[in-house]
C-alpha positions as CSV (number, residue, x, y, z in Angstrom):
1,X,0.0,0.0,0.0
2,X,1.2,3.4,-0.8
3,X,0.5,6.6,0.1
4,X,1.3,10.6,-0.5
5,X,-1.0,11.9,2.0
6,X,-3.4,13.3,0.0
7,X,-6.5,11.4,0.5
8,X,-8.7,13.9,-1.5
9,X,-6.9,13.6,-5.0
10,X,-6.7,10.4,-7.3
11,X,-6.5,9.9,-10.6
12,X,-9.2,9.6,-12.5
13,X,-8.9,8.9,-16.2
14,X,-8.2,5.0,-16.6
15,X,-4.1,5.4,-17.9
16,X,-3.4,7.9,-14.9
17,X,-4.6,5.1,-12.6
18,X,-2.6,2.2,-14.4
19,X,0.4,5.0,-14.6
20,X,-0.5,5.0,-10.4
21,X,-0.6,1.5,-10.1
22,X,2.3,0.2,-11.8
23,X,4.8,3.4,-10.0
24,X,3.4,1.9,-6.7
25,X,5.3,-1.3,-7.9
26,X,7.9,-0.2,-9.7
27,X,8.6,1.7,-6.6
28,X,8.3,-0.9,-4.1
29,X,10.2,-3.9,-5.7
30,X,13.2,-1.0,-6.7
31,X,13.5,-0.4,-3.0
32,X,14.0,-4.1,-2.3
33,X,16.1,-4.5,-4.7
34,X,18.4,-1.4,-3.3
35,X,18.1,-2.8,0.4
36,X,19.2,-6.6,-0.6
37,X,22.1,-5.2,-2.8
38,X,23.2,-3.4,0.6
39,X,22.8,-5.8,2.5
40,X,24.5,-8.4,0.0
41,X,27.4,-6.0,0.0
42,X,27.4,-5.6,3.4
43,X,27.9,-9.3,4.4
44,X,30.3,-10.1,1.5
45,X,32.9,-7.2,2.9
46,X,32.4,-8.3,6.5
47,X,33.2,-12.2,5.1
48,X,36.2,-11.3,2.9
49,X,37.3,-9.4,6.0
50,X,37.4,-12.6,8.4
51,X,39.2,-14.3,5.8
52,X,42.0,-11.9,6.6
């Protein structure tokens, strides 16, 4: 579910709402995909670093 605060405006004609609907999920799954390359990166580093 996403939001912008604005309860009182929505799109109305039919591409605005699929223009809506598919930047919700573009936006979601592009944030996990930032989050689990961190994260990846994160726990390679700290593993090449025990290897030392």
């Amino acid at each position: 579910m996403t939001t912008l605060g604005y309860g009182d405006i929505s799109p109305t004609a039919p591409i605005a709402e699929v223009w809506a609907i598919l930047e919700a999920i573009v936006g979601q799954n592009y944030l996990v995909v930032l989050i689990s390359g961190l994260v990846g990166k994160y726990i390679s580093d700290k593993s090449a670093r025990k290897k030392m």
